[in-house]
C-alpha positions in Angstrom: 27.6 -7.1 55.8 31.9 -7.2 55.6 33.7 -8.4 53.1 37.8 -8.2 52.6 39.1 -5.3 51.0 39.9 -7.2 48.2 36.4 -8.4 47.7 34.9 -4.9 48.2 37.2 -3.8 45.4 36.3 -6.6 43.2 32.4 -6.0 43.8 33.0 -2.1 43.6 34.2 -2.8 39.8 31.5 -5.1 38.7 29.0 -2.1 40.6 30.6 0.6 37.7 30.5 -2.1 35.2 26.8 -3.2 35.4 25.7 0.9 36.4 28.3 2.2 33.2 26.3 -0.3 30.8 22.9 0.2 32.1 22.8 4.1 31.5 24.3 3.2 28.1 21.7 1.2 26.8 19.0 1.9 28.4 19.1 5.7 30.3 20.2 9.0 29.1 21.7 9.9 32.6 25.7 10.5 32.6 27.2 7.2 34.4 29.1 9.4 36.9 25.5 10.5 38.3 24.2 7.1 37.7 27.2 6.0 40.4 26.3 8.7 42.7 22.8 7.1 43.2 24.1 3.9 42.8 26.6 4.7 45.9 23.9 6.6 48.0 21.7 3.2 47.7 24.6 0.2 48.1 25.5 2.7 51.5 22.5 1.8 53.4 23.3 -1.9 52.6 27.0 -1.2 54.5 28.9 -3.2 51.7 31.6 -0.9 51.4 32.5 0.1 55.2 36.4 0.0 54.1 36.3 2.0 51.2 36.5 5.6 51.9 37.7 9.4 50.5 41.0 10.7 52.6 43.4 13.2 51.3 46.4 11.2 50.7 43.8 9.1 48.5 42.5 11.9 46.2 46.1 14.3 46.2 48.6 11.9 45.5 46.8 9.0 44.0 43.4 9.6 42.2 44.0 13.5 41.5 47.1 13.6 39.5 46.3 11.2 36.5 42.9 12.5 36.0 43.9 16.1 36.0 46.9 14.6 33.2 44.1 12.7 31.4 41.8 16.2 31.1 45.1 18.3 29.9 46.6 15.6 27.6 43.3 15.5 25.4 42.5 19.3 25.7 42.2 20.6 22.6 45.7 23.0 22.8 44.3 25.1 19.9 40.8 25.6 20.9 42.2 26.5 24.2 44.3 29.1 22.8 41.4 30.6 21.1 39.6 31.0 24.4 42.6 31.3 26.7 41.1 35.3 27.6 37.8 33.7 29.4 39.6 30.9 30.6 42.1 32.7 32.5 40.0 35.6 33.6 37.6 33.0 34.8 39.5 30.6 36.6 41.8 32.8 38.5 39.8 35.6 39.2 36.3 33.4 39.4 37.8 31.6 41.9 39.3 34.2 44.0 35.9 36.5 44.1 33.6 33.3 44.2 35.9 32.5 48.1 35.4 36.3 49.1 31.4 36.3 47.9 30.7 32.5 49.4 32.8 33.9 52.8 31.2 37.6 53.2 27.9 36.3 52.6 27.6 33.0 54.7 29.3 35.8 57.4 26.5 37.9 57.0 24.0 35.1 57.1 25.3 33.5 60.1 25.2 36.8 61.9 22.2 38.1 61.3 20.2 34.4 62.4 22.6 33.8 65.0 24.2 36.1 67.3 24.9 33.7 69.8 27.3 31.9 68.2 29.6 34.1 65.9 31.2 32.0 63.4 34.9 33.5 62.2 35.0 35.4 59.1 38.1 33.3 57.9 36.4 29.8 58.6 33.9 31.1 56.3 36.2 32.2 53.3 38.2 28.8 54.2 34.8 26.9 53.0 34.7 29.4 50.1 38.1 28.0 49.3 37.1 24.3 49.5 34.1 24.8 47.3 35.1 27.0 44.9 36.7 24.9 41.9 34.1 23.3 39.5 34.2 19.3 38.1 32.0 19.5 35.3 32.2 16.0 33.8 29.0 14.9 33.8 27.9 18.4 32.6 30.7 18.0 29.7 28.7 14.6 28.8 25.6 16.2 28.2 27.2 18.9 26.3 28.5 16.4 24.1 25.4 14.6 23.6 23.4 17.8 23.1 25.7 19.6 20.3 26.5 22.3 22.5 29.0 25.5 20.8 32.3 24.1 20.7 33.4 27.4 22.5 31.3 26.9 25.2 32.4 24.0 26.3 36.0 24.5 25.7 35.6 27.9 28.2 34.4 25.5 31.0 36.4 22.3 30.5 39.6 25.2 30.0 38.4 27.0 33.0 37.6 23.5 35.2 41.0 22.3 34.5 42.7 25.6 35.6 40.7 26.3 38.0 41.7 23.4 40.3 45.4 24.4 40.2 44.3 27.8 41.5 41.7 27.3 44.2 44.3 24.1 45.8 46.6 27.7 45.9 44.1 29.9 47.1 43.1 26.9 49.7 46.8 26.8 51.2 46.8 30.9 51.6 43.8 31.1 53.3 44.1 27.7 55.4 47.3 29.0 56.9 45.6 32.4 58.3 42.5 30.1 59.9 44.6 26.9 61.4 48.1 28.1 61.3 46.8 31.6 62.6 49.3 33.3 60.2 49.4 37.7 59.6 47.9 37.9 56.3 49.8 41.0 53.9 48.4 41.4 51.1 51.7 41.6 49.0 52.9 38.5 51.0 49.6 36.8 49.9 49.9 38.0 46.1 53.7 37.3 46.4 53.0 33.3 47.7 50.3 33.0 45.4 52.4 34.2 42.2 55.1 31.9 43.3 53.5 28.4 43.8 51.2 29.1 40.5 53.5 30.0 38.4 56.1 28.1 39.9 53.7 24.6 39.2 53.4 25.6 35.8 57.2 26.0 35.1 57.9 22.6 37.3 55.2 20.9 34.8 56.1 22.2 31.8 60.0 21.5 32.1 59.2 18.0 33.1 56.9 17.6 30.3 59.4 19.0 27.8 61.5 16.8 28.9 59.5 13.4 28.6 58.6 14.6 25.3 61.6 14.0 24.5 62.4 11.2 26.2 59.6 9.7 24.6 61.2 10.6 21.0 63.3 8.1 21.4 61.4 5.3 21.9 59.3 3.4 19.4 57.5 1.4 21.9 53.8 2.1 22.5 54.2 0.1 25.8 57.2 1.7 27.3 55.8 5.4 26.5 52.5 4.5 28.1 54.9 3.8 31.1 56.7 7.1 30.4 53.5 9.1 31.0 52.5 7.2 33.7 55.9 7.7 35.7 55.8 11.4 34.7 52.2 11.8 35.9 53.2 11.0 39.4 56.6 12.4 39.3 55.7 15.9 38.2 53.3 16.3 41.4 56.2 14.5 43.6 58.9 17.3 42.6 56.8 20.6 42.7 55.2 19.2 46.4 58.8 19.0 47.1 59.9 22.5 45.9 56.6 23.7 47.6 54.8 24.9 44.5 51.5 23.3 42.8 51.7 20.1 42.3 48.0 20.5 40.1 48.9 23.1 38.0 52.4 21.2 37.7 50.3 18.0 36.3 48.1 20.2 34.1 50.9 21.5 32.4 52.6 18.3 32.1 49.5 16.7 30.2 49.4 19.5 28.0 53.2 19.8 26.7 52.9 16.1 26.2 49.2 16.1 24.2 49.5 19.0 22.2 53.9 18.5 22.2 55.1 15.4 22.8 52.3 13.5 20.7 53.2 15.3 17.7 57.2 15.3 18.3 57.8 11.7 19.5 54.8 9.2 19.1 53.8 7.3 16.1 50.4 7.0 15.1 49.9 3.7 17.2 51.4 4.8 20.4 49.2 8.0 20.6 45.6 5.6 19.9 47.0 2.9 22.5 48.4 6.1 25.0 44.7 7.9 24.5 43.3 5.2 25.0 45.2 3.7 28.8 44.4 6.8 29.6 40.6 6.9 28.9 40.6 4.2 30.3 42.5 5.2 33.5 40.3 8.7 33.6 36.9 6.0 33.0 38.3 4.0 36.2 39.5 6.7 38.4 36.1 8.9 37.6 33.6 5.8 38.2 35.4 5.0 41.9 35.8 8.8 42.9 32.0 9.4 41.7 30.9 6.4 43.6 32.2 7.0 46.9 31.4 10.6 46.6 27.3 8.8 46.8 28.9 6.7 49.8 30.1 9.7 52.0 27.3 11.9 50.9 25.1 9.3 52.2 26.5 9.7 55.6 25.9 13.3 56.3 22.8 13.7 58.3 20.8 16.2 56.1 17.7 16.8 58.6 20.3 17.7 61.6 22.0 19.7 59.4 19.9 21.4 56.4 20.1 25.1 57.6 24.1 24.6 56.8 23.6 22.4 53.6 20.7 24.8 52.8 23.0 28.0 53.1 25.8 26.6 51.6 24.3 25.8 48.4 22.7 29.3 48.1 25.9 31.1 48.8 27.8 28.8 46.3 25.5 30.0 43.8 25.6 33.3 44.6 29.7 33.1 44.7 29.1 31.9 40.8 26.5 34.2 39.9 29.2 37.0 40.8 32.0 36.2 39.7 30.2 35.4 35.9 28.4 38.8 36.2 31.3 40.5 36.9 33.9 39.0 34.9 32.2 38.6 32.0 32.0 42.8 30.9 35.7 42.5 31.1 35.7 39.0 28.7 33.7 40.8 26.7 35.9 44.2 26.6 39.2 41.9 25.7 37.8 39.2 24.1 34.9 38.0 21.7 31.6 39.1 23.8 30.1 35.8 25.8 26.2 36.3 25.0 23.8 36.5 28.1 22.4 32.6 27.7 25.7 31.2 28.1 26.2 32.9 31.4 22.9 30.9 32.8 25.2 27.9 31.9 28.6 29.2 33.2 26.6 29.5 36.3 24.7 26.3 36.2 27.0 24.4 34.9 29.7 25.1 37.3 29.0 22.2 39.2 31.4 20.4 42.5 33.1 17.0 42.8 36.4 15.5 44.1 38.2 18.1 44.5 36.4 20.2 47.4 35.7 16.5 49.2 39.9 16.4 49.5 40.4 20.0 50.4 37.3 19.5 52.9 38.9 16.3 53.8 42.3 18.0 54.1 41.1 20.2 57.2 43.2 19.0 60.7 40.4 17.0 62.2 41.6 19.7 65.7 40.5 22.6 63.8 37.0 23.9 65.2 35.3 24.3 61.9 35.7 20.9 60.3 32.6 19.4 60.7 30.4 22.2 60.0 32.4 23.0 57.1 32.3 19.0 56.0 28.6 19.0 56.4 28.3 22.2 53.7 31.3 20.7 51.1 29.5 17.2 50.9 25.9 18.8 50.7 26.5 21.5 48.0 28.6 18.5 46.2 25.8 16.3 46.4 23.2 19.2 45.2 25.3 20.0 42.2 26.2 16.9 40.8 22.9 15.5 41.5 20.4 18.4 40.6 22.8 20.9 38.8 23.7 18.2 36.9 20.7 16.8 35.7 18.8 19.7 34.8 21.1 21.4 33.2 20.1 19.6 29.6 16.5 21.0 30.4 18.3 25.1 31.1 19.9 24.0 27.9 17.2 23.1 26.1 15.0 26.1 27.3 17.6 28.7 26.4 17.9 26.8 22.7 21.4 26.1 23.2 23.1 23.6 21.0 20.7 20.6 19.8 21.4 18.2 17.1 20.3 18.7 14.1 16.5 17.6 13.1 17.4 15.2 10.0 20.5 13.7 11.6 18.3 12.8 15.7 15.9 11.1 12.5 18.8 9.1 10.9 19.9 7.9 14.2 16.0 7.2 15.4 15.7 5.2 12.1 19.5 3.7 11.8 19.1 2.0 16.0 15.2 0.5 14.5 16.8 -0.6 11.3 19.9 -2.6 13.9 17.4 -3.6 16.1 15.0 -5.0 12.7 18.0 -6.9 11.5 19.0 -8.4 14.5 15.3 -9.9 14.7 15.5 -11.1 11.4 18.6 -13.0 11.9 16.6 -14.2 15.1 14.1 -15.5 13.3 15.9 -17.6 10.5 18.0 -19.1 13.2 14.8 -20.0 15.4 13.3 -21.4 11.9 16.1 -23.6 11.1 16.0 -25.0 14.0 12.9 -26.2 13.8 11.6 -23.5 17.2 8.7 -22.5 15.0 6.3 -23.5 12.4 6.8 -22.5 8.4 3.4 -20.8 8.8 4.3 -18.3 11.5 8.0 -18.0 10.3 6.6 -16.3 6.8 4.1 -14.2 9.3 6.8 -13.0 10.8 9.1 -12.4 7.9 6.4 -10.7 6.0 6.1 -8.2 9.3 9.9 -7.5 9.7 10.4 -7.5 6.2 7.9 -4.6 5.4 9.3 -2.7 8.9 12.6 -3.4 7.1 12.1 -1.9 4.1 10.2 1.7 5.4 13.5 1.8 7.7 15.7 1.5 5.0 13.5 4.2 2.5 13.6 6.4 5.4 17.2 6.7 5.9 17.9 6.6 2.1 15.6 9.9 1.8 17.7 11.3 4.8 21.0 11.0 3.2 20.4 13.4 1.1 21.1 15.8 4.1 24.2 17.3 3.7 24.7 16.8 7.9 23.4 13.8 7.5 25.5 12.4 4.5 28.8 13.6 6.1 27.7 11.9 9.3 27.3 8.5 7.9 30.5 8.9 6.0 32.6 9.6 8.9 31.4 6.9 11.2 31.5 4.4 8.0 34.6 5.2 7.2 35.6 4.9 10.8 34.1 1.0 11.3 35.8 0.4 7.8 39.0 1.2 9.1 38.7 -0.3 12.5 37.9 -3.3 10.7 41.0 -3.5 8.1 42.8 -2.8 11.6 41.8 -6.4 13.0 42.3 -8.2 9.9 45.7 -7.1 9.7 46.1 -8.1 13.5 44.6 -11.4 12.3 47.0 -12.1 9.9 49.4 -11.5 12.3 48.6 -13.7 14.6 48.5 -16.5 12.4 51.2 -16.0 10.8 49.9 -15.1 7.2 52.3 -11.8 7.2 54.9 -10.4 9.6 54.7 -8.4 12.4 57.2 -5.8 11.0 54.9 -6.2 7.8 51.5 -5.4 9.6 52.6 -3.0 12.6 53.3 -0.8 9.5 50.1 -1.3 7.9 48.7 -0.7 11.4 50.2 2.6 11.5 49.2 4.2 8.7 45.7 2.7 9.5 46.2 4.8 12.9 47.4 7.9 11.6 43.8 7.5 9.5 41.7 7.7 12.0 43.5 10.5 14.1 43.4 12.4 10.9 39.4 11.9 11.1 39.1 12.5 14.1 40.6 15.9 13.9 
């Protein structure tokens, strides 16, 4: 079954919409895994036969403004605080995880199969592809679960870098398998050094730079256009000076979230800029996560489980490494990481877009491709899909994170106590339209009434939690001010006060609720 591309696209937005709210009201499961089952199913139905990954797709369209959106709401200071771990474990993680994943897949091949020797450099090439971590659906759970702030902030920090170095890492070593390039080690260290650095001094000019730009302006619109244009531009001008264009957009999201926010951006244009781009990073994730189930779908995983198979193991083992190793040295420089956390580092490093476009990025000539397709998509599929959700359950069974008791009560008792009120209002509806008799409406009243009421006690006795009370508070306070917020747009609109009048209003009303949220 065909449709137009323009009907696939339309029916590939109402597939995230329906998937997004199902798991919200009614499953537990992150939506981005949701999608990937919800892509591996719609595949064998062949609705989306035009829709696929390609490099030029993922680099220089889908890539750049979610790797923006992740650096323009990472928390700068937090980051700062962990910036020892993050480093140490995104450059080096990623440079001994491609040397552990090569060596040992070499071993392995040559041990079961003599016959055909598969190159040493084809090997760390894979190790290349594979070795950056997408943990958004892990980061979801973490959320939900209360997990120590500085443990996720080490993995989202090291996540976000971490993509900047392996695309690096992936040019050095692709040139020496394909190009057949002489590798020298001080050449290597050199080129690396160079297009690193040289991305983050690209991004953080042109970040500087539209900060102040942005200063300017007083237009929430025209700024949200700003960041849009400097998004794309950033990785257009260090591809064109041959350095990263990642690490460039990384460092562009951060000077303008933790810089430019604070420098040139009233309180309205940083909620309505947040917010596009949640919005964008909410799009972009839901398409990239659905395709990933289409194409996973496609790789024949009887004919080729012995390389699926041995490519998840030695992408585990790459992890296991490079945690075990690094983390004595974290712990001689920086506060010490305990020994639980390292399960998660390791678990939790899960795969996504990224290796699918450096996979994808292969010259479909070079001999390799295929085989080293076949072990990208598999171990992407195995992470995201089983990595990802058991990785609340590793949490759980280390007694890491977990809300608190009184407040999982409150929220238990607070969605019966919605739930009760919406019936009620239900019933006196259905009652005065005359839908049922005054002898079953005051059964029924009587019944929600007394359900009601034990709700209500319930949730009175629980305020009393310190957690609790400051809870409730907060996300009072937060519907309270949300709500003055559209009044004041209603008045607006109809004219009861001016726009000068109310966008002021609005403002401070904005400022508000950033301040809370901090």
């Amino acid at each position: 079954m065909g449709f137009s591309i323009e009907v696939e696209i339309i029916i590939l937005m109402m597939v995230i919409v329906s998937v997004a709210m199902s798991v919200r009201y009614f499953s537990q499961l992150p939506y981005t895994i949701a999608l990937i089952f919800a892509g591996i199913i719609l595949s064998f139905f062949h609705t989306f036969p035009d829709i696929h990954l390609t490099p030029d797709l993922i680099f220089h369209i889908l890539l750049p403004p979610l790797l923006f959106e992740a650096a323009f709401n990472l928390n700068a200071n937090e980051s700062k605080a962990n910036i020892k771990p993050i480093l140490i474990y995104a450059v080096f993680g990623v440079i001994i995880s491609t040397f552990v994943i090569g060596f040992f897949l070499s071993g392995i091949f040559s041990f079961f199969n003599s016959e055909q020797t598969i190159p040493l450099v084809a090997l760390l090439l894979f190790g290349a592809v594979i070795s950056s971590t997408d943990p958004i659906s892990v980061l979801a759970i973490f959320k939900e679960l209360g997990v120590p702030k500085r443990l996720s902030s080490i993995i989202e920090g090291e996540s976000l870098l971490n993509d900047g170095i392996s695309v690096v890492i992936f040019g050095i070593v692709s040139s020496i398998a394909i190009d057949h390039q002489i590798f020298h080690l001080a050449h290597g260290i050199k080129d690396f050094i160079i297009v690193a650095f040289g991305g983050a001094i690209v991004g953080t000019m042109l970040g500087l730079t539209f900060s102040r730009i942005t200063a300017l302006v007083d237009d929430h619109l025209i700024e949200i256009t700003l960041t849009t244009v400097v998004t794309y531009l950033t990785y257009v001008v260090a591809e064109y000076f041959e350095v990263s264009g990642v690490i460039a957009v990384i460092f562009t999201g951060l000077m303008v979230g933790n810089y430019g926010t604070k420098i040139g951006m009233s309180p309205t244009t940083r909620v309505s800029v947040k917010d596009f781009w949640d919005y964008i990073a909410f799009v972009i994730n839901s398409v990239v996560f659905f395709i990933i189930g289409l194409e996973v779908s496609k790789i024949d995983i009887f004919a080729n489980y012995h390389y699926i198979a041995l490519g998840i193991i030695a992408v585990l083992v790459g992890r296991t490494v490079s945690i075990l190793v690094l983390t004595p040295i974290i712990n001689i420089v920086d506060k010490p990481i305990i020994s639980k956390w390292q399960s998660i580092f390791i678990w939790g490093g899960v795969r996504g877009a990224l290796a699918m476009a450096l996979a994808l990025a292969i010259p479909k000539e070079y001999e390799y491709r295929d085989m080293i397709l076949i072990m990208t998509f598999g171990v992407v599929g195995f992470s995201l899909i089983v990595q990802g959700l058991s990785i609340g359950k590793l949490l759980a069974f280390l007694k890491i994170g977990g809300k608190d008791k009184n407040l999982e009560k409150y929220e238990y008792e607070k969605g019966k106590l919605i739930a009760l009120s919406e019936a009620s209002d239900e019933l006196e509806l259905m009652y005065k339209e005359s839908l049922i008799s005054k002898q079953v409406y005051d059964m029924l009243l009587q019944y929600h009434s007394r359900d009601l009421q034990k709700a209500k006690e319930i949730i009175e006795e629980l305020a009393h939690d310190k957690i609790v009370k400051e809870y409730e508070f907060e996300t009072s306070l937060k519907r309270l001010l949300l709500k003055q917020k559209d009044s004041i747009q209603e008045s607006i609109k109809h004219g009861i006060i001016s726009s000068s009048t109310g966008e002021k209003l609005i403002a401070l009303i904005n400022k508000e609720i950033l301040n809370r949220e901090k």
